[in-house]
C-alpha positions, 0 to 999 in steps of 0.5 A: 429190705434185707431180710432174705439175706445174710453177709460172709466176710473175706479176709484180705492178706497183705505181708502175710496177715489180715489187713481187712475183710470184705462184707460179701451179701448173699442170697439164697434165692437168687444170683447176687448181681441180680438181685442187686440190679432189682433194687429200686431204692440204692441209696435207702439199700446202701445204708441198710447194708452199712448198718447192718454190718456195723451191727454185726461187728459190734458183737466182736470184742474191740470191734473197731479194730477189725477193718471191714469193706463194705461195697456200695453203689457209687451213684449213692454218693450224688445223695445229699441223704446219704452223705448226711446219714454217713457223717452221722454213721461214721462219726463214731464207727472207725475202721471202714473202708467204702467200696464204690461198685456200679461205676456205670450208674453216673459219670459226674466226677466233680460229685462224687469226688466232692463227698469222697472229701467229706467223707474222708473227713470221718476217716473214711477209707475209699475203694474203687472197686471191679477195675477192669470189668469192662465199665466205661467210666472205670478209667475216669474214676481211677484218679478219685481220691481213693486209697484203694484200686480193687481189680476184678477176678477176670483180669487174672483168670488166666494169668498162668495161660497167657504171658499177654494178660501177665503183661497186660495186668503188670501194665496196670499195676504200674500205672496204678501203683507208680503213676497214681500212687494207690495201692492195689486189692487183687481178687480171685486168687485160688492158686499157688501159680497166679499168687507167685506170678502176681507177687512179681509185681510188687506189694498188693493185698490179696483175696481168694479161695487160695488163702480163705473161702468167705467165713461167718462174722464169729471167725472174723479176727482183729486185722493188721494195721498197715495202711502207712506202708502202702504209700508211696514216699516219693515218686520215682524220677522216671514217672517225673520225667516221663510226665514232664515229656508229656507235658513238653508234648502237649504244649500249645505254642513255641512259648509254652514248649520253652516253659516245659523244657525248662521245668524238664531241665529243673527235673533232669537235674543231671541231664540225662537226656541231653537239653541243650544249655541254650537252645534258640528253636524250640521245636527243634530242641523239642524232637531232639529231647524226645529222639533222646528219651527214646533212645534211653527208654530203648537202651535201659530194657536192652541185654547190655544195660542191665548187665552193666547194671548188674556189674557195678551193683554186684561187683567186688569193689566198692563202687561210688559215683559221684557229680563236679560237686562231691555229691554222690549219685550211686553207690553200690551194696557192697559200698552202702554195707561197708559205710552202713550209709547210703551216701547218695542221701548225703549232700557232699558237706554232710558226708565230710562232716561223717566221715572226716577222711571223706574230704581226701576223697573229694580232694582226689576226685577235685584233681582229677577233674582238674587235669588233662587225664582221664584216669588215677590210680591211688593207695588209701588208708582207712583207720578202723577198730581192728587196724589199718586197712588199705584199699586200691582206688581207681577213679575215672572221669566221664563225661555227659554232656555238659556235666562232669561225674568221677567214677570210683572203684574202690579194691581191698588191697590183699598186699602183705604191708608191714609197718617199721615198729621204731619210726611208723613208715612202711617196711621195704616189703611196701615196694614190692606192693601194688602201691609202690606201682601207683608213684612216677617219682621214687628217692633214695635217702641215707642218713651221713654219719649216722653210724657215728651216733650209735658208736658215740651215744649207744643205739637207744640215742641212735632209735630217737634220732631215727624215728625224729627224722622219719617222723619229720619227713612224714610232717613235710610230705604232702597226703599221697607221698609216702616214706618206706624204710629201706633198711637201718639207715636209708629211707626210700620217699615215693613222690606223687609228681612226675614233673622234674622242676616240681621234683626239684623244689619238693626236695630243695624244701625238704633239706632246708627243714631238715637242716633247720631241725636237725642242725 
């Protein structure tokens, strides 16, 4: 049956290596395509050519680590013969892929769905092969259980002349790869200009005379192992909630919209579109979520969102958003490379038990949202190998919705702050700073005959008593007071409080520990 042909590989290139070659059939008498079409027997035809190519890869050296793709009529797989000799086949060879091509020989989903399990059973990889020659089943027969999407050398022939096929094939690259979850073979590249546009897309493997021509058994070479990287992780929240939109879409009935609202509730979990927390009419609340979605679909392709976006991601601070219970939502590069964690994968509890200052954060964040402002300037200090470094942070309370998010903008603080030697507090440069500016409540402290202590019991005694007190005070004020040493024996306390009774108490209780200590 296959003694007028012959089989040429074609490597297959994903990151840069081999990943796989195709088992091309030539003939030298005739067009391939038709003298496949004059076959009779394709089942009988299909096995010939799965053993002969299994023959020809058994002279390689450790031949099953060369991945080879061998094409076969899908109609094949409806025979209870075929499967059975390919159990028996694959029982021992590894490493295979099963192109299924000629989708327009059957349309029973169900069958061939049904062998491509068993099959899979003998670690049986599976390709859908010419996607997009024009076959009426080829969209039915993308939700097959198949690894692979193969799509035909048409789709891309004139890629570089047209920006509608670029958009046309990027269209079915997404479906394929986000929606489906498959991972994409394209064939036909034969120049720089249709690989540099296809790359855009994402990863796909590639075939074409621009990386190789078809070559003879003796030059195919061990391929890569890299099937795990082509799965997706987890599936993106915009396909969760574009499909919980459709499903919301097509219900029946009032009772079934209620049920799709409230699993797009469980999905939205930050509501994003704006669900109405207790909704009575149904399809009311049905065309508002639906004008919502729209509106959002329209504003995130829109110039002023992707600056915006492009602002936060790419801005000098540190920025982090984060939900009412501390749960980070984003965080910017700049924010992910100074932690070396993306925070967003930490629950508010495992951040704080990482980073022990992270508790401060949330304490900050608590306050703002539970006062009437809208807005908070604070002076932090971080502890690092090399230091103390300070920071200006800017939080900011938004709105959406029913929820309520903290947005932080988080600046290195360039300010020249000294600290006092002898008792730790800031040095009187601290007032001229940015910091100084953030507090509504300054108090000026001179020490009553301090100057009586140096001229009795000598300076040493005089350095203890000054770094006692300041290192008192320091123990009373609350996390964002902060002392500065004015000079010898004056002392300034900025106090985070603007309420004068507040004020009041805050120094009453001072003076009371203060005389407990010292008296």
């Amino acid at each position: 049956m296959l003694s007028s042909c012959y089989f040429n590989y074609q490597p297959r290139y994903y990151n840069g290596k081999i990943s796989s070659y195709e088992a091309l059939l030539r003939t030298p008498k005739s067009d391939i395509e038709c003298y496949i079409e004059s076959i009779n027997d394709h089942v009988a035809f299909d096995l010939a050519v799965i053993e002969s190519i299994i023959q020809q890869r058994s002279r390689l050296s450790n031949p099953e680590k060369t991945k080879l793709a061998i094409n076969i009529s899908i109609s094949s797989l409806l025979n209870d013969e075929f499967i059975d000799a390919c159990e028996k086949i694959f029982e021992h060879e590894k490493n295979i892929i099963l192109e299924l091509t000629r989708h327009d020989t059957t349309s029973d989903f169900s069958r061939i769905q049904s062998a491509i399990k068993q099959l899979k059973a003998k670690d049986i990889q599976f390709a859908l092969d010419d996607y997009g020659k024009g076959y009426a089943n080829s969209e039915l027969f993308l939700h097959l259980d198949v690894e692979y999407i193969k799509l035909d050398r048409k789709l891309i022939k004139n890629i570089t002349q047209s920006y509608v096929v670029y958009s046309l094939i990027k269209t079915k690259y997404e479906k394929i790869v986000k929606v489906l979850d498959k991972h994409i073979i394209i064939e036909g590249v034969e120049t720089f200009e249709q690989l540099n546009l296809l790359k855009q897309f994402g990863a796909m493997t590639y075939q074409g005379f621009y990386f190789s021509k078809p070559i003879s058994i003796e030059d195919v070479k061990q391929t890569a192992s890299n099937i795990d990287s082509y799965k997706n992780k987890t599936k993106s929240f915009c396909n969760l909630l574009d499909q919980a939109i459709y499903d919301m879409n097509r219900a029946k009935d009032h009772h079934e919209i209620k049920r799709a609202i409230q699993h797009l509730m469980k999905i939205d979990h930050y509501n994003t579109i704006g669900i109405s927390p207790n909704f009575f009419d149904v399809y009311n609340e049905q065309r508002r979520i639906n004008k919502n979605y729209n509106e959002l679909l329209e504003r995130k392709s829109s110039p002023h969102f992707l600056l915006v976006s492009s602002l936060i991601s790419s801005c000098d601070a540190l920025v982090i958003i984060r939900d009412s219970e501390g749960n980070a939502i984003f965080n910017n590069d700049k924010h992910i490379n100074y932690l070396g964690v993306d925070l967003v994968d930490y629950s508010a509890e495992q951040a704080c038990n990482k980073f022990p200052d992270y508790h401060t954060c949330l304490d900050l964040d608590n306050e703002l949202l539970n006062s009437d402002t809208c807005f908070i300037v604070s002076n932090e200090t971080v502890e690092t190998e090399n230091g103390k470094q300070f920071f200006h942070t800017y939080r900011q309370k938004i709105k959406h919705f029913d929820q309520a998010f903290i947005i932080c903008s988080i600046y290195e603080a360039n300010d020249s702050i000294n600290i006092d030697t002898l008792t730790g507090c800031y040095q009187k440069s601290y007032l001229k700073s940015t910091y100084a500016s953030a507090y509504q409540t300054l108090v000026f402290i001179d020490l009553d005959g301090f100057k009586l202590i140096n001229d009795v019991h000598g300076h040493n005694k005089g350095d203890e008593v000054l770094r006692d007190f300041a290192q008192s005070i320091q123990k009373m004020l609350r996390e964002r007071d902060v002392i500065v040493r004015f000079g010898g024996d004056e002392f300034v306390l900025l106090l985070d409080s603007s309420s004068l009774s507040e004020l009041d108490n805050v120094l009453k209780l001072l003076e009371i520990k203060l005389k407990l200590i010292f008296y």
